[in-house]
C-alpha positions in Angstrom: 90.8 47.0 112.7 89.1 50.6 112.7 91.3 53.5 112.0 91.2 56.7 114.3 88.5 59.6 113.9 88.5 62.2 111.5 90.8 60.9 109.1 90.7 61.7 105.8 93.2 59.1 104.9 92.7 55.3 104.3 93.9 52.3 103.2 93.2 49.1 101.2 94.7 45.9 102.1 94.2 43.3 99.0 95.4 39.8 98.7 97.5 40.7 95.5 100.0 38.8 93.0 103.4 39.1 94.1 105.7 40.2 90.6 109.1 40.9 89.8 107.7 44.3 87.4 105.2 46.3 89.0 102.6 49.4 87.4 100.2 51.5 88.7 97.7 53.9 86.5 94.8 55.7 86.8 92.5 56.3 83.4 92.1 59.8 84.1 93.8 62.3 85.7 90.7 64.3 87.2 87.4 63.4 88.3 84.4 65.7 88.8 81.4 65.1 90.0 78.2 67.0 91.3 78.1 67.2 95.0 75.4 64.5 96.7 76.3 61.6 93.8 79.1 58.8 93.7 82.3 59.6 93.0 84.5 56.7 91.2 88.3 57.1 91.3 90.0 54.5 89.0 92.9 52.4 89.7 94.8 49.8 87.8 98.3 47.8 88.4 100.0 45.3 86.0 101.9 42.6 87.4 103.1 38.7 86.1 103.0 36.5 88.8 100.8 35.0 90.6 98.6 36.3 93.6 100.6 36.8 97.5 98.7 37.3 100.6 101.5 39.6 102.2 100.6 42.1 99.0 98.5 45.3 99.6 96.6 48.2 98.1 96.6 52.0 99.9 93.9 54.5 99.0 95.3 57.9 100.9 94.0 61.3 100.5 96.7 64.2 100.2 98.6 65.7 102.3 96.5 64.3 105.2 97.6 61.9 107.8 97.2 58.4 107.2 94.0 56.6 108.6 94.1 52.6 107.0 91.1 51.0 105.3 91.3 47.3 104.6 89.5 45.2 102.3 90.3 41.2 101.8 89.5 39.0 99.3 87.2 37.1 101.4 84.9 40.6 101.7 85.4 41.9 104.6 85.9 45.6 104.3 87.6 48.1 107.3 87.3 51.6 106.9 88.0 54.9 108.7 84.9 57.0 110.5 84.9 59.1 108.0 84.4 56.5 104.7 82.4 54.2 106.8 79.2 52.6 104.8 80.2 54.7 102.1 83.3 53.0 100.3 83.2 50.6 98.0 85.1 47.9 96.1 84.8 46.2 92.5 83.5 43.1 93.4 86.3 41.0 92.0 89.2 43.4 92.8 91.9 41.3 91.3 93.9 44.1 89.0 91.4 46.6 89.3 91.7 48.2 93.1 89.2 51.1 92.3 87.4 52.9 94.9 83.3 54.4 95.0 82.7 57.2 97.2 78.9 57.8 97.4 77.1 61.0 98.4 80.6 63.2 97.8 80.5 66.2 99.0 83.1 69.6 99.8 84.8 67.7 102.0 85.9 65.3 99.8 87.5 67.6 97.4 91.4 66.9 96.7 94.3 64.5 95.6 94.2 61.4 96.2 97.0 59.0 95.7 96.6 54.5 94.6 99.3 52.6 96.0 100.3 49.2 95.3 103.0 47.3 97.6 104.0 43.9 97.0 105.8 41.5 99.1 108.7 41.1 97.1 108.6 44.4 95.3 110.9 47.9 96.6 110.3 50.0 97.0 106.3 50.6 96.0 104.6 52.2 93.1 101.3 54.2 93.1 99.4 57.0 91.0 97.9 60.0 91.8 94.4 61.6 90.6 92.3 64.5 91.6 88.6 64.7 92.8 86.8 67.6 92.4 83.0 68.0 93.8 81.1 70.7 91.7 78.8 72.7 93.9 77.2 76.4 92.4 77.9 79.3 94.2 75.9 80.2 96.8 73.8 83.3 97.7 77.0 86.4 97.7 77.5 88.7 100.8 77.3 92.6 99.1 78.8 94.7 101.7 80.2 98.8 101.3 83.1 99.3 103.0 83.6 103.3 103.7 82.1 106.5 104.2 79.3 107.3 101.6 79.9 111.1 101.1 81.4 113.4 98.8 84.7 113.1 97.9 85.5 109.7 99.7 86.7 106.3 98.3 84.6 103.7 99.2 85.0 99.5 98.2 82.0 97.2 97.1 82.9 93.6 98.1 80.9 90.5 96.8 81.6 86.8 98.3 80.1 83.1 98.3 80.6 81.1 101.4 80.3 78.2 98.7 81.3 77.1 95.4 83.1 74.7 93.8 85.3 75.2 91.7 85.8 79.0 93.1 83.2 81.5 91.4 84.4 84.3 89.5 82.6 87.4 90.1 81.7 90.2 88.3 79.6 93.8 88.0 77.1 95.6 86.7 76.1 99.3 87.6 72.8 101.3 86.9 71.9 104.7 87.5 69.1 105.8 90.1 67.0 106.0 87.0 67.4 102.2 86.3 69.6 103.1 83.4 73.3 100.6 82.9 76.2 102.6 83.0 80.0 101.2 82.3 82.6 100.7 84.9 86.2 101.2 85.3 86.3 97.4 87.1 83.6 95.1 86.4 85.1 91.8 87.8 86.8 90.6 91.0 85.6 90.3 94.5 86.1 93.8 95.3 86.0 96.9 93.4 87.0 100.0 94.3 85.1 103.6 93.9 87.2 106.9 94.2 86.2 110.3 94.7 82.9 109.4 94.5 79.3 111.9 94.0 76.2 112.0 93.8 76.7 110.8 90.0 78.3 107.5 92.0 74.7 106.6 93.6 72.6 104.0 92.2 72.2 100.5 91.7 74.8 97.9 91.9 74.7 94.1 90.9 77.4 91.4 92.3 77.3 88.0 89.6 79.3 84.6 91.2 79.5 82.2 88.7 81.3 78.4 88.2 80.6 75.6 85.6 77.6 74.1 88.0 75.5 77.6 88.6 75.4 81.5 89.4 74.5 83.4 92.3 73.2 87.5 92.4 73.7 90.0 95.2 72.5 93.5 94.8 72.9 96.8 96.9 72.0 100.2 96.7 74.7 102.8 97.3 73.6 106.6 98.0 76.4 109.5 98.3 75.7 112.3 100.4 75.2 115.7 98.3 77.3 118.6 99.4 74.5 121.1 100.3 73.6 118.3 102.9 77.0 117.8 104.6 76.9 121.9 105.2 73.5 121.7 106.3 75.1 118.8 108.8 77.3 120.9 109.8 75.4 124.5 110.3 72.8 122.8 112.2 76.0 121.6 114.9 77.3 124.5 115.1 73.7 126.4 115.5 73.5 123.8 118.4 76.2 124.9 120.0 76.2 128.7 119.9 72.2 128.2 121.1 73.7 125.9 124.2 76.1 128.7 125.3 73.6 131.4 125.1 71.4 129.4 127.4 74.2 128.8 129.7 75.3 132.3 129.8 71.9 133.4 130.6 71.6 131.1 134.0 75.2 132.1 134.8 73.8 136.2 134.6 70.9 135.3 136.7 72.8 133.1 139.7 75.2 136.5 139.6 72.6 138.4 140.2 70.8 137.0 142.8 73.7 136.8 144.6 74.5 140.1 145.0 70.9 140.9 146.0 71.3 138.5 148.9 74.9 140.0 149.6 72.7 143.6 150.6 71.1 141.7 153.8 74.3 139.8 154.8 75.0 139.0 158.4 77.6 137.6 160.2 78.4 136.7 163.8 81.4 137.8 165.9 82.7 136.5 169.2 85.3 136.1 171.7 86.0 132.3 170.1 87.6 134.1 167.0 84.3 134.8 165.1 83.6 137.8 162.6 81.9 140.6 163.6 78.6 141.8 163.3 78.0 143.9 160.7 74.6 145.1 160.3 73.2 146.4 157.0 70.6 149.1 156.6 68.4 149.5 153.3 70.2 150.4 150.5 70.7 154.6 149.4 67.5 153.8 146.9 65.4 152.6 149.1 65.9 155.1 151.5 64.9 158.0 148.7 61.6 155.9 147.6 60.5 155.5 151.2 60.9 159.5 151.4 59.3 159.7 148.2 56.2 158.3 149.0 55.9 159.8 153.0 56.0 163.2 150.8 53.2 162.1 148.0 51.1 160.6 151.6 52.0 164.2 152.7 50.2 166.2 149.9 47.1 164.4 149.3 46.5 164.9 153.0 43.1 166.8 153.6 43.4 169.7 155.3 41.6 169.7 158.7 39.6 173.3 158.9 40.0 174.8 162.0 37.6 174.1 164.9 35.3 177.0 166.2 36.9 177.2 169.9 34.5 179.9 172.5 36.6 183.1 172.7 37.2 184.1 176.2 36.4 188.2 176.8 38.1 189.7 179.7 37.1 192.8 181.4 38.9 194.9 184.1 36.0 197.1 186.4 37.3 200.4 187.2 38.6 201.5 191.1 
């Protein structure tokens, strides 16, 4: 029989003794390994009578639900999806009902638990023992949570997708000149910098460690000045006072072209309701300039001399 898929739970069924006293025991209480190698967790009962083939073994991983693996005395070995070609037996598994995992790896970590159920036997008795798959950290995550300017708080955060058993984690600092400097926290996952300045800039090194390896992550964290932030800020509001001077500017000219146009303005009248016609001569200064210049035409006119016209002589004879 094949047990469902997914499972991280299985079971051992043995052709076992059948005894009126029963014990279960495991040699160790933890097991650790390095992840990709074979993992053996040990199991042992003590019983006086002889073999019975209603007795059975079960392997289960903790707190999972149960998926059966069974193994006979003749050989023939079912197991779950999930354990399948990698599961093994001591060959003649007659007391000793240890298992083999081979190529362990994360997902194997946790508690397992050796049962031992005999026909005659109630209720059963089993053991418990922990497996623990060793993998170094891997590559942290440096991140900086907050605003980078004067005054703020801001958070450095350092973090391994992987490790096993959990990395501890811890800091180092160096100025921009490459020089270490001591910090109020050196250790944790996150640290926290407050009312930070341009004294706060520099470099900053994140360190996950375990008993397989260690992992670095390092970031570079640069505060804004206060001469810059007012800079920052003049320059907006120089934008600004420029934008509404341009604006006023076209708003003058679209005034005054209006009223220009307003001089020459004509409207219509009628017996349907309409406005009357109001006609508009040239404006008061206009008028003067046109006089102005008939007058300047006027004076530098040549003067015409007068024409020699044949004088007429009359005479009167006497009576």
């Amino acid at each position: 029989m094949r047990a469902t898929k997914g499972s991280q739970l299985f079971m051992l069924s043995v052709v076992l003794v059948t005894a009126q006293a029963l014990t279960v025991s495991t040699r160790v209480k933890e097991v650790k390994v390095a992840q990709g190698t074979n993992a053996t967790l040990p199991c042992e009962f003590q019983t006086s009578v002889t073999p019975s083939n209603a007795d059975f073994v079960t392997w289960s991983k903790m707190p999972q639900e149960e998926v059966v693996v069974t193994k006979y005395f003749d050989g023939i070995v079912y197991a779950s999806q999930s354990y399948e070609g990698r599961l093994q037996f001591p060959s003649t598994p007659v007391t000793d009902v240890s298992i083999t995992l081979r190529g362990v790896t994360m997902a194997d970590n946790g508690t397992y638990r050796c049962t031992v159920q005999l026909r005659d036997e109630l209720p059963s008795a089993s053991a418990k023992i922990d497996l623990l798959v060793l993998v170094a950290p891997s590559k942290p995550e440096c991140k900086v949570i907050g605003t980078s300017e004067y005054g703020q708080t801001i958070s450095l955060t350092c973090n391994s997708e992987l490790g096993s058993p959990k990395p501890e984690y811890t800091w180092q600092s160096f100025s921009v000149l490459n020089q270490p400097r001591p910090m109020v926290s050196a250790s944790g996952q996150q640290i926290t910098l407050k009312n930070v300045s341009a004294d706060t800039s520099g470099f900053y090194i994140c360190t996950a460690t375990n008993s397989v390896g260690q992992e670095f992550c390092n970031m570079t964290v640069s505060i804004l000045p206060p001469s810059m932030n007012i800079a920052l800020y003049a320059g907006v509001i120089g934008g600004i006072v420029a934008a509404i001077i341009v604006i006023g500017i076209l708003a003058y000219c679209c005034c005054c072209r209006g009223s220009k146009d307003n001089d020459y303005e004509m409207t219509e009248t009628g017996d349907g309701g309409k406005e009357p016609v109001r006609i508009r001569g040239p404006a008061e200064e206009e008028i003067e300039e046109e006089e102005e210049e008939e007058e300047y035409r006027t004076r530098e006119r040549p003067r015409t001399p007068p024409t020699n016209k044949p004088q007429l002589e009359i005479s009167y004879a006497e009576a």
